[in-house]
N, C-alpha and C positions, 0 to 999 in steps of 0.2 A: 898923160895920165892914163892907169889904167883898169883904174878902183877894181881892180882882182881879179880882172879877165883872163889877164894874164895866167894864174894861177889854176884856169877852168882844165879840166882834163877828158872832158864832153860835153858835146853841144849841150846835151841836157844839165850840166852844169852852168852854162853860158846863159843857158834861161832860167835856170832860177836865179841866177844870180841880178838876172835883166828884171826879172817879177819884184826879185826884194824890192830892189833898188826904186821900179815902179810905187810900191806901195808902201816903201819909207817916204817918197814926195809926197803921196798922198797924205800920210799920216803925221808929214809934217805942215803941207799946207792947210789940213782940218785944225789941228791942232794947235800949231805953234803959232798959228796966224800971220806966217811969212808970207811975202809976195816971191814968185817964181823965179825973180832974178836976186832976192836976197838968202833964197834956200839953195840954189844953183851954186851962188858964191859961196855957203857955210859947208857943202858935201865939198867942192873943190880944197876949201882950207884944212877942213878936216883929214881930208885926200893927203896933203902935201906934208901935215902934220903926223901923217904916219897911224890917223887915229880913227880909220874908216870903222874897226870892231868894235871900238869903244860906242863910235856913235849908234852903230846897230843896236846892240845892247841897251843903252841906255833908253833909244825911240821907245823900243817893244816892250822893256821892263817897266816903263808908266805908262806909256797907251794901252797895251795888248800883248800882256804876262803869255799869253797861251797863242803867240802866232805861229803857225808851220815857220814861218820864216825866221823866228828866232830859236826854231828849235834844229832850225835846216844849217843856220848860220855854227850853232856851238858845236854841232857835229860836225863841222867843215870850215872849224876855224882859219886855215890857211887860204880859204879863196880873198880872205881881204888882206891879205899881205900883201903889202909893198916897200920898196925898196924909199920909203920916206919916213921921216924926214932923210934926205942928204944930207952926210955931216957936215957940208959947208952951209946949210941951215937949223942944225940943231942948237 
C-alpha cells in the first residue's frame, strides 16, 4: 500500500500528505470513537477500495468544512490515487 506517496512529487508533498493523514486519525479517533486498530483497518479497506478521496472528503466535510487539509487535498486531488481497487477485486 501506498495511500498516495506514491503520487508525492516533493518532499514537501510527502509531508503534507504525512500531516493529513496524521490528523484524519486524529479526527477520526475524537470523533468517530474508533479504537486505533479498528481505524487502522477502516483507512487500509478504504485504501484497497480505491476510495482514500472519498474518505478525506467526507472526514473534513462533517468535522471541519474549513481545514488546510481539505483544501490542500481538492487542489491536489491526484496524491490519493491508486492503482485500487485491482480488477481482480472490483
Amino acid at each position: 500500500m501506498d495511500y498516495g506517496f506514491v503520487n508525492c512529487d516533493s518532499m514537501e508533498e510527502e509531508h503534507q500528505l504525512l500531516e493529513m493523514y496524521q490528523d484524519l486519525l486524529f479526527h477520526h479517533l475524537c470523533f468517530k470513537h474508533l479504537t486505533r486498530d479498528a481505524l487502522l483497518q477502516q483507512l487500509h479497506e478504504t485504501c484497497i477500495q480505491g476510495r482514500l478521496l472519498e474518505l478525506v472528503e467526507n472526514t473534513y466535510s462533517q468535522q471541519d468544512p474549513t481545514s488546510i487539509y481539505l483544501s490542500r487535498i481538492r487542489s491536489k486531488p491526484h496524491l490519493l490515487k491508486n492503482p485500487y481497487p485491482l480488477p481482480s477485486q472490483a
